[in-house]
C-alpha positions in Angstrom: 169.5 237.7 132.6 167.3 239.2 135.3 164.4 239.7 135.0 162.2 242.0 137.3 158.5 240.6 137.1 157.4 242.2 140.0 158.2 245.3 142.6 157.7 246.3 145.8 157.5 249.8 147.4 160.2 252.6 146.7 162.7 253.7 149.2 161.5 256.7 149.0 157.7 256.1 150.1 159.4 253.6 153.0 161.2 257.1 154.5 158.0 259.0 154.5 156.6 256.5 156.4 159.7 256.2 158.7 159.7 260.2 159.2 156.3 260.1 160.3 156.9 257.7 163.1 160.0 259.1 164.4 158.5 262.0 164.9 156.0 260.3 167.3 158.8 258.7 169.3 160.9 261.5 170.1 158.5 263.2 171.9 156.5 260.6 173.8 160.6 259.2 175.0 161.0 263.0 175.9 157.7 262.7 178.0 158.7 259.7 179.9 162.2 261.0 180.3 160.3 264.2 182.2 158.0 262.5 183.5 158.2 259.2 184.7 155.5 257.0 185.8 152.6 259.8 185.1 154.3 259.6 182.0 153.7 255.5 181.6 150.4 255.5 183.1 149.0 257.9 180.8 150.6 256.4 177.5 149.0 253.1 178.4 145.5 254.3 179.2 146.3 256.9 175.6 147.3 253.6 173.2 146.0 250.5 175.5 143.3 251.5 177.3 144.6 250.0 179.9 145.3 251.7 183.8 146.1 249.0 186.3 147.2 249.4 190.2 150.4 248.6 189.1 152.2 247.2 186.1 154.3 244.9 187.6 152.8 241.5 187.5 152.6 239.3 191.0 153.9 235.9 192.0 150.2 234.7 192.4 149.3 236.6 189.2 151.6 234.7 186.8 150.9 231.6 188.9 147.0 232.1 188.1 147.9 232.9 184.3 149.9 229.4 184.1 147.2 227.2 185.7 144.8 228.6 183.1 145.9 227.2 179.9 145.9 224.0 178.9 148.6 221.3 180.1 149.2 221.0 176.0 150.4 224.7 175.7 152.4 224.3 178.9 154.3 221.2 177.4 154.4 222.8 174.0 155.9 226.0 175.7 158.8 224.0 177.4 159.1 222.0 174.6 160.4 224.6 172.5 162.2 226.8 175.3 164.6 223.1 175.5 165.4 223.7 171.6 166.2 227.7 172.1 168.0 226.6 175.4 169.6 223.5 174.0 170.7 225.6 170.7 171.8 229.1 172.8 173.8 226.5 175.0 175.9 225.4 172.6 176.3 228.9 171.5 177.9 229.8 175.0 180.0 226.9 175.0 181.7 228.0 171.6 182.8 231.5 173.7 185.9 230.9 175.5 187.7 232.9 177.7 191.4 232.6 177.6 194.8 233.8 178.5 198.2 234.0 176.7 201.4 234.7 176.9 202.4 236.7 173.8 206.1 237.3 175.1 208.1 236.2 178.3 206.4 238.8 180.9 203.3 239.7 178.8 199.7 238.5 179.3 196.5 239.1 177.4 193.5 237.7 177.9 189.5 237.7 176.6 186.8 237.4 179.6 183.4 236.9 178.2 181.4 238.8 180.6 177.3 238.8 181.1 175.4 242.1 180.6 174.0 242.9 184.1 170.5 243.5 183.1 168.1 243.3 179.9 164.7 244.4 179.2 163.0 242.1 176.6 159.9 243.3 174.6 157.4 240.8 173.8 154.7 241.9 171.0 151.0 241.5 171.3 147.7 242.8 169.5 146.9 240.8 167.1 149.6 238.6 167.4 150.8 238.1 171.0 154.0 236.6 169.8 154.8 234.0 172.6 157.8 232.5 170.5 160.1 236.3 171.4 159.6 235.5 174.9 161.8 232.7 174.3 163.8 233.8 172.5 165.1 236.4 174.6 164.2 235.6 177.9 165.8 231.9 177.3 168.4 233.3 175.6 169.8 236.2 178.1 169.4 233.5 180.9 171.8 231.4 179.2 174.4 233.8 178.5 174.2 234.5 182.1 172.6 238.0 182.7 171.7 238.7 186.0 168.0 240.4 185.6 165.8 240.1 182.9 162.6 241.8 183.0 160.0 241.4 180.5 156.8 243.6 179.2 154.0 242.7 177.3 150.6 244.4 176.4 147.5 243.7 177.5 144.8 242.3 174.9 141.7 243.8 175.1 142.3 244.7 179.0 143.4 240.9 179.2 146.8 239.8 180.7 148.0 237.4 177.8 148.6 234.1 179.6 150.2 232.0 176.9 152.6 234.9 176.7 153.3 235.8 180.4 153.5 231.7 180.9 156.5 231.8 178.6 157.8 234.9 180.3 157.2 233.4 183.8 159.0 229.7 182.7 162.2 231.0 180.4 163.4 233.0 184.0 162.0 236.6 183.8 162.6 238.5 187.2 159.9 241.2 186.4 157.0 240.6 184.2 155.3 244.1 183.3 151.9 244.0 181.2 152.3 247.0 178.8 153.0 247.5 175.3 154.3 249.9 173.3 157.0 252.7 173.3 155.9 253.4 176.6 157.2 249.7 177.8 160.5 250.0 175.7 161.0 253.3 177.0 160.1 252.7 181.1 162.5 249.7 180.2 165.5 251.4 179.2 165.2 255.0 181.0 163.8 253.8 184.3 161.2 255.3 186.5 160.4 255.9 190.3 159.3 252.5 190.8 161.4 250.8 188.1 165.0 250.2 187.7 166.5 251.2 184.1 168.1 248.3 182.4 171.3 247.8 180.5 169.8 246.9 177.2 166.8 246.2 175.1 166.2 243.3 173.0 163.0 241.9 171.2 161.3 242.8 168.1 158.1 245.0 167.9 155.9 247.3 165.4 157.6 250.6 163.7 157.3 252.7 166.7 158.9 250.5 168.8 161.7 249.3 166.7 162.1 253.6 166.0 162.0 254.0 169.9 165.2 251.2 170.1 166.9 252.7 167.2 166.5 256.4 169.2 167.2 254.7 172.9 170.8 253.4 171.5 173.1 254.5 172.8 172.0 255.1 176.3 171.2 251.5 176.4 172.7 248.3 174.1 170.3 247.2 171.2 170.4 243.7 169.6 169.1 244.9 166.1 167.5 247.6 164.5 164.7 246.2 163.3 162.1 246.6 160.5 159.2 244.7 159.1 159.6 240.7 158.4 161.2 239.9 155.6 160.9 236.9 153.3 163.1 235.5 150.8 162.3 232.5 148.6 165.0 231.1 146.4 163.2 227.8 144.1 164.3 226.3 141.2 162.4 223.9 138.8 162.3 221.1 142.0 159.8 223.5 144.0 156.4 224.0 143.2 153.8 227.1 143.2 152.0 225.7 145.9 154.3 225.9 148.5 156.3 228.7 147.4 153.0 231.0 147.6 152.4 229.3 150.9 155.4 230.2 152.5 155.4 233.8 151.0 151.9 234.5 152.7 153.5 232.8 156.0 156.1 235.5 156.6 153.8 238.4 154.3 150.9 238.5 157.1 153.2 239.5 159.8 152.2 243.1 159.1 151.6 245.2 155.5 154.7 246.1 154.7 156.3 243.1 155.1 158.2 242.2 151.8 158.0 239.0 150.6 160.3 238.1 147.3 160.4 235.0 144.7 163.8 234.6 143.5 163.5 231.5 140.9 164.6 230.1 138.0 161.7 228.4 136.9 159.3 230.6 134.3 156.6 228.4 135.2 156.5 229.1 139.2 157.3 233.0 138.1 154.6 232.5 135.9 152.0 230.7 138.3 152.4 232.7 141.4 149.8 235.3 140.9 147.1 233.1 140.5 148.3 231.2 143.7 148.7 233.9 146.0 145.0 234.8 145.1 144.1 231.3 145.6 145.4 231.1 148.8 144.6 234.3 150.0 140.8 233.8 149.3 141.1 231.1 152.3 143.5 232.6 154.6 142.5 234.3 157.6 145.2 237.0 157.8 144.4 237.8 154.1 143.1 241.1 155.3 147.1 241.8 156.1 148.8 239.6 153.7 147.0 240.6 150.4 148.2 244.1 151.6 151.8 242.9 151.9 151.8 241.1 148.7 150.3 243.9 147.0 152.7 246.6 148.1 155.6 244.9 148.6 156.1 241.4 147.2 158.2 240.8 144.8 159.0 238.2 141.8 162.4 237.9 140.2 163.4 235.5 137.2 167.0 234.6 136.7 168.3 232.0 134.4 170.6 230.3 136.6 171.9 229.5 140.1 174.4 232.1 140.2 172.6 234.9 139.6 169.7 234.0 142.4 173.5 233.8 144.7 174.1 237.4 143.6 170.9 238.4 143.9 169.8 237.0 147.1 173.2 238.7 148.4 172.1 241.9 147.0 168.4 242.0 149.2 169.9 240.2 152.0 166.7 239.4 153.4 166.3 238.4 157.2 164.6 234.8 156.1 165.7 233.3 153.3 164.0 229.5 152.3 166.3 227.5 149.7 163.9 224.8 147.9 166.6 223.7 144.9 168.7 220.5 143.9 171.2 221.3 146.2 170.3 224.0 148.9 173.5 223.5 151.1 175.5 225.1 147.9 173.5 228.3 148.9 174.8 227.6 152.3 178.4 227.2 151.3 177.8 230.5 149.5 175.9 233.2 150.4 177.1 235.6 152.3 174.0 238.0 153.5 171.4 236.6 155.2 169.6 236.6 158.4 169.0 232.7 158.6 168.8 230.2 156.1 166.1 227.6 156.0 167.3 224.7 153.6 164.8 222.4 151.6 161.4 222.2 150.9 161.2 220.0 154.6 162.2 223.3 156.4 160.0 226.4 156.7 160.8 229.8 158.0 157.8 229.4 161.0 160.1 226.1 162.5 162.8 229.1 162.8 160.0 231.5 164.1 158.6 229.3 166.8 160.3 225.8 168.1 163.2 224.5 165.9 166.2 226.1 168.8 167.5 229.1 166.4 166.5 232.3 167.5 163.8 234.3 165.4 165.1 238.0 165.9 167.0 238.7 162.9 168.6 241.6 161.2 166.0 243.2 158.3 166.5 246.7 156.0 169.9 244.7 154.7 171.4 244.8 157.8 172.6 240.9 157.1 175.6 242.7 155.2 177.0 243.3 158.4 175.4 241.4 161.5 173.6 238.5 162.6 170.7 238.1 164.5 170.3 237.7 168.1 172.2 235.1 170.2 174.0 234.3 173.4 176.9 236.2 172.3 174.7 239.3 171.8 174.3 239.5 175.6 178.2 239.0 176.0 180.6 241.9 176.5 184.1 240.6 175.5 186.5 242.3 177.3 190.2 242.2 177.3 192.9 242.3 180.5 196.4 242.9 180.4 199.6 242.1 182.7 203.1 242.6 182.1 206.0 241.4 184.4 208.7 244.1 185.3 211.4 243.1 182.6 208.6 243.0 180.3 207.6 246.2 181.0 210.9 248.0 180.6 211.0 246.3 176.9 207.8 247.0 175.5 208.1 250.8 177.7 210.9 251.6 174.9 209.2 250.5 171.6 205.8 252.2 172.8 207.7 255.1 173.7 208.6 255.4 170.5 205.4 255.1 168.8 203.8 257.4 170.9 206.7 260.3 169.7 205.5 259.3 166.0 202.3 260.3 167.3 202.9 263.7 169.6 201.4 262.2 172.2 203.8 263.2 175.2 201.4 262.1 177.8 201.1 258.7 176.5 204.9 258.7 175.7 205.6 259.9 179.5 203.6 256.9 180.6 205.5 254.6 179.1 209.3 256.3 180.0 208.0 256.3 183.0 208.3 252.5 183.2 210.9 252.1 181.7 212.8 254.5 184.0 211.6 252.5 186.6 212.3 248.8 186.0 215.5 248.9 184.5 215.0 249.5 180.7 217.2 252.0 178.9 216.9 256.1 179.5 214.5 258.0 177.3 213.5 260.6 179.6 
């Protein structure tokens, strides 16, 4: 039986929020779409405080930026861009163009082919989030896109170094310091000094992820994203401690950030409370995590192994940590999940920062029917056909008929039309 120990916020109080916010968006992407670069300028001075000669960061700017940290950060910074890269290579080695010949005469073939140019949003404020700079910058250079331009906001008037340094070494070809809907939208509608790019990827607060979701369309998306999500799946193996530690981990992202406790042991169920608390009363995100916990954490008893599977289908949650006897059976199968983190040796912040897999991830469910972001997310895979004359005149007659099933005369003359030509049988 399941048991439902503890819940998190309605759907309906997470829509009043989301109405609130896309009401925002709509009109400041309506301002920038009208006006341009006024348009920019004054959002960032509005939200950032923040009104520069020009966006655009220089050469010797980023240069200046890079010498300033610490050799440590630099080497910790390439270390984990050669785990995305090594990872994301792989990944582009498993796409394969090819060609076949399906009958004498007739080729088909798949071309894998490199979106032209992406704008990738990098988060700041209280987090400047340098692991989503390489994730996408790394990432689109791998797959092969041409330009890839990069925004970032300022902190406290303050270019970001660690940040613009990741920017600067994963192969950005702009790097613009400024945050916000304004960024995502100067990104993906262009402006009188900046070109308009093909698509948007990188993950950001609700009003950016609302000012993708309304921008799609007009420019690709890689996800629509929401708040960080957490899943924790622990049998009797686990322990309180670190199930409550890697629930806060994910929770202080922001405060509606679920984090859920799917187990099968009464005593962790039991014990979490008073952990979390414990914890919380010496963490320095507590301010944001107790908030996240409060409103929307979660604690779910089962009594077996099959239905935490069922369950942990049923949230598909974007992280999902599997501490039990045997975690790859959870890998073998579950179905809906963003990524999966396997044993108590593995943590969700490996995924989020250096391991090699990327850290943007489908939330709101949306692991039912995607993954997260990869190599192949930057990949159009387009298809090319060529038939030989003979061919033609065969396959002219059978689609001919097909497209008289269907009334479509213009299609059907198309295809008469070859077969007229190269020698097939009259159906004119």
């Amino acid at each position: 039986m399941i048991q439902y120990l503890k819940k998190g916020a309605t759907e309906a109080e997470t829509a009043a929020a989301d109405r609130k916010v896309r009401q925002t968006v709509e009109g400041i992407l309506e301002d920038v779409a009208q006006r341009g670069d006024a348009a920019i300028r004054d959002l960032s001075i509005r939200f950032d405080k923040w009104a520069p000669a020009q966006f655009r960061l220089t050469d010797d700017e980023i240069q200046a930026l890079i010498r300033s940290l610490p050799e440590q950060t630099i080497e910790d910074i390439k270390f984990a861009q050669a785990q995305i890269r090594r990872f994301a290579e792989a990944q582009r080695a498993s796409l394969q163009d090819f060609e076949i010949e399906t009958l004498p005469g007739i080729r088909l073939g798949q071309k894998n082919i490199p979106v032209n140019s992406v704008g990738c949003y990098v988060p700041g404020g209280r987090y400047p989030m340098v692991a989503s700079a390489h994730m996408s910058v790394v990432t689109a250079r791998v797959a092969g896109v041409k330009r890839v331009i990069a925004c970032t906001p300022p902190l406290n008037g303050v270019a970001p170094a660690a940040t613009v340094a990741a920017m600067a070494l994963g192969g950005a070809d702009e790097i613009y310091l400024l945050g916000g809907i304004q960024a995502v939208a100067m990104m993906a509608l262009g402006t009188e000094t900046v070109q308009g790019v093909d698509m948007l990827v990188g993950p950001g607060n609700a009003y950016v992820a609302e000012a993708k979701r309304q921008l799609y369309g007009r420019v690709g998306i890689d996800l629509f994203a929401g708040p960080t999500e957490t899943l924790i799946i622990a049998d009797d193996t686990a322990d309180v401690e670190i199930c409550a530690t890697d629930l806060l981990g994910q929770a202080e992202h922001g405060p509606t950030s679920p984090a859920i406790l799917l187990t099968t042991s009464a005593k962790i169920a039991a014990g979490i409370e008073a952990e979390i608390a414990r914890q919380l009363a010496r963490l320095a995100t507590a301010d944001i995590a107790s908030v996240a916990w409060r409103d929307h954490g979660q604690v779910i008893l089962c009594d077996t192994d099959a239905e935490m599977l069922a369950e942990a289908d049923r949230i598909a949650s974007e992280h999902v940590q599997v501490m039990t006897r045997d975690p790859r059976w959870f890998l073998d199968n579950m179905t809906n999940y963003g990524a999966l983190f396997l044993g108590k040796e593995t943590n969700v912040a490996y995924g989020d920062k250096v391991i090699g897999t990327n850290h943007t991830l489908p939330t709101k469910k949306a692991a039912r029917y995607t993954g997260g972001l990869w190599v192949g997310k930057f990949l159009k895979t387009c298809t090319y056909q060529q038939v030989d004359p003979a061919a033609t005149a065969m396959i002219g007659e059978v689609c001919s008929r097909l497209c008289a099933i269907e009334n479509f005369a213009g299609h059907q003359e198309q295809a008469d039309l070859r077969v007229r030509r190269y020698g097939g049988k009259n159906t004119a």
